[in-house]
C-alpha positions in Angstrom: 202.5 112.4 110.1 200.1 115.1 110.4 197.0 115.2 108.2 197.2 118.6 107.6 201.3 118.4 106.5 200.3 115.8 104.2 197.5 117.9 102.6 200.4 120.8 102.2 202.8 118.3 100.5 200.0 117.2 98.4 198.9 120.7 97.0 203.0 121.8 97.1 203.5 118.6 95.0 200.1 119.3 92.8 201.8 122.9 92.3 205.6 121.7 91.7 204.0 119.2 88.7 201.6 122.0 87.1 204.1 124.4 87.3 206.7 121.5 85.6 204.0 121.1 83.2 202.9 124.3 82.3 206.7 125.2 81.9 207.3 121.8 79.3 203.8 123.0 77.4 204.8 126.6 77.1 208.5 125.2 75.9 207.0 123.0 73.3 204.4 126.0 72.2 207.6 128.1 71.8 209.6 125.6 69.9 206.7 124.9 67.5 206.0 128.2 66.5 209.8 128.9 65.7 209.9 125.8 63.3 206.8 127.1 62.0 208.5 130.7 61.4 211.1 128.7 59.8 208.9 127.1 57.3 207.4 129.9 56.0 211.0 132.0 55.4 212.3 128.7 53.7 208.8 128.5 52.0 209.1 132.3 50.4 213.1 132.0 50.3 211.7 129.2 47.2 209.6 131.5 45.5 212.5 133.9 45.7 214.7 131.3 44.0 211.7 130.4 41.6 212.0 134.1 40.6 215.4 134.3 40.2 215.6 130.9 37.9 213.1 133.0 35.7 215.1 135.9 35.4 217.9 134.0 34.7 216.7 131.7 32.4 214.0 133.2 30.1 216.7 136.2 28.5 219.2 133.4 27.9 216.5 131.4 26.0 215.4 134.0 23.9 218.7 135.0 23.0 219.3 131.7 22.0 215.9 131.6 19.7 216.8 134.9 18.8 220.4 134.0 17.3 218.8 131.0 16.0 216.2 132.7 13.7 218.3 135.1 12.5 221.1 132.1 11.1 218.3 130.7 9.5 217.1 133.8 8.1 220.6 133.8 6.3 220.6 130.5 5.3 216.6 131.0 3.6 218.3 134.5 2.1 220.9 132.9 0.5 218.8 129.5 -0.7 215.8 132.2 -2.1 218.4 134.3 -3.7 220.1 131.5 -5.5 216.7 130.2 -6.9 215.6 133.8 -8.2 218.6 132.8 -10.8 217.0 130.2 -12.0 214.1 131.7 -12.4 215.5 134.5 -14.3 217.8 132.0 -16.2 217.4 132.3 -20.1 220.0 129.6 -21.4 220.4 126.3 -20.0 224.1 127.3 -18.8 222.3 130.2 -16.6 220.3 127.5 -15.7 222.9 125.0 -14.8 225.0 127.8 -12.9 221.7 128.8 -10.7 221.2 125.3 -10.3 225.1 124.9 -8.4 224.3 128.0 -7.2 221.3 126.7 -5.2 223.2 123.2 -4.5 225.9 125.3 -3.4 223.9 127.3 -0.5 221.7 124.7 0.5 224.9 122.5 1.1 227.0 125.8 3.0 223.8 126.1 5.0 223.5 122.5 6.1 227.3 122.1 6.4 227.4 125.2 9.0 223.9 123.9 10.9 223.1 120.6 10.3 219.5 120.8 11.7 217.4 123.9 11.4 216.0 123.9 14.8 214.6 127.6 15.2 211.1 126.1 14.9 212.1 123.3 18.0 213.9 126.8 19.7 210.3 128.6 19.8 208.9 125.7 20.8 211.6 124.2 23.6 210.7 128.4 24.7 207.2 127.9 25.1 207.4 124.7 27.0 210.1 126.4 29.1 207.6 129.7 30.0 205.1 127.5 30.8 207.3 125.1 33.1 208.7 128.8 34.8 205.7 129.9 35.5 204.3 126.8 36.7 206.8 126.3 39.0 206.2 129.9 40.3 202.6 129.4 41.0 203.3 126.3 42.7 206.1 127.7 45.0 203.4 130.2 45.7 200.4 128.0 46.7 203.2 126.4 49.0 203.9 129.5 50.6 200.5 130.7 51.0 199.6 126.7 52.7 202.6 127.7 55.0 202.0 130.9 56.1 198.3 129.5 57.0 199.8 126.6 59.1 202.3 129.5 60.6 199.4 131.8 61.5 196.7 129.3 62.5 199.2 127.9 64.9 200.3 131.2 66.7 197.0 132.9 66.8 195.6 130.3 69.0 194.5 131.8 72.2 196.3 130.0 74.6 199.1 129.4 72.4 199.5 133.1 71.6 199.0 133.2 76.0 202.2 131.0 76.2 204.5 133.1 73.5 203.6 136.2 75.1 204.5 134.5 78.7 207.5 133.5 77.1 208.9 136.6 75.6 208.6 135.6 72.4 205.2 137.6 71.3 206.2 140.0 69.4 208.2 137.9 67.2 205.2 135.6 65.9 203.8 138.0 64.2 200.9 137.1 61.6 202.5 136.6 58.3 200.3 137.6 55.0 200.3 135.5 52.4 201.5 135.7 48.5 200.0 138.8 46.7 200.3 139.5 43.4 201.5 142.9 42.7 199.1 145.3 41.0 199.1 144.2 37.6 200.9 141.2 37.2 197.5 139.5 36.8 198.2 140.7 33.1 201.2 137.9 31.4 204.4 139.8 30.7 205.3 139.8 27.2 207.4 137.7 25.7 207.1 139.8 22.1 208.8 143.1 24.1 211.5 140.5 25.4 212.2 139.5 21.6 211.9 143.3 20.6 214.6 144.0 23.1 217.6 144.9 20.8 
């Protein structure tokens, strides 16, 4: 065979397997930065959901402190106003009658709630706020981690090179990171959610 066919088949083979190669690289650049597009919309899909959880759950606690407070309320009414009779008793059968009086609300009360929990209500809230918003910091922190990973990985030079070469481009965007909205470095209050009527 003829040195200088050999030399040809050498540099068509050289080009056939860098071609082959560049092809598989570019593929596997491609494929990457899609899952990594994917991570950080399933990333801020969770702090979406993380949102939604708190919207959903911090009225309904409230309510349920609310309703809570306000049984008790009645059942403290009703045991203050039976032992204002006593005080203003004068015989010992006003006395006696403020006395059932009392035993009378106290056991209504306790018969109708068994456990005054409004004080473990407030607090079972707090923990609840705290747990919310925890979680909501944490499903940002994840995001923000993501969306570095995302953009570290599709800004590369030669990487960003093989996307474009690829037709893909324009769809790897750079993706900010959380932000807090203007003013929400201030806590909401949870006393306007309680004076909600």
């Amino acid at each position: 065979m003829n040195k200088g066919l050999i030399a040809i088949l050498i540099i068509v083979g050289i080009l056939v397997v860098s071609v082959v190669g560049f092809f598989l690289w570019g593929t596997g650049v491609y494929d990457k930065a899609i899952l990594a597009q994917e991570n950080v919309n399933e990333a801020f899909a969770n702090v979406q959901a993380t949102y939604q959880r708190r919207a959903d759950l911090i009225p309904n606690l409230v309510a349920t402190v609310k309703e809570a407070a306000e049984n008790e309320r009645g059942i403290l009414t009703s045991v203050t106003e039976a032992r204002a009779g006593i005080v203003s008793a004068k015989t010992p059968e006003d006395l006696e009658i403020a006395g059932r009086k009392i035993n009378t609300a106290i056991n209504l009360a306790f018969e109708a709630y068994p456990q005054i929990r409004s004080t473990e209500n407030f607090q079972e809230l707090q923990s609840q706020l705290e747990g919310t918003e925890n979680r909501i910091n944490v499903a940002r922190q994840r995001y923000n981690e993501t969306v570095k990973e995302y953009n570290s990985y599709v800004r590369g030079f030669f990487k960003r090179m093989a996307l474009n070469l690829f037709g893909g481009g324009e769809d790897f965007s750079v993706r900010k990171g959380f932000e807090a909205a203007p003013g929400s470095e201030n806590a909401p209050s949870v006393q306007d959610a309680f004076d909600k009527k």
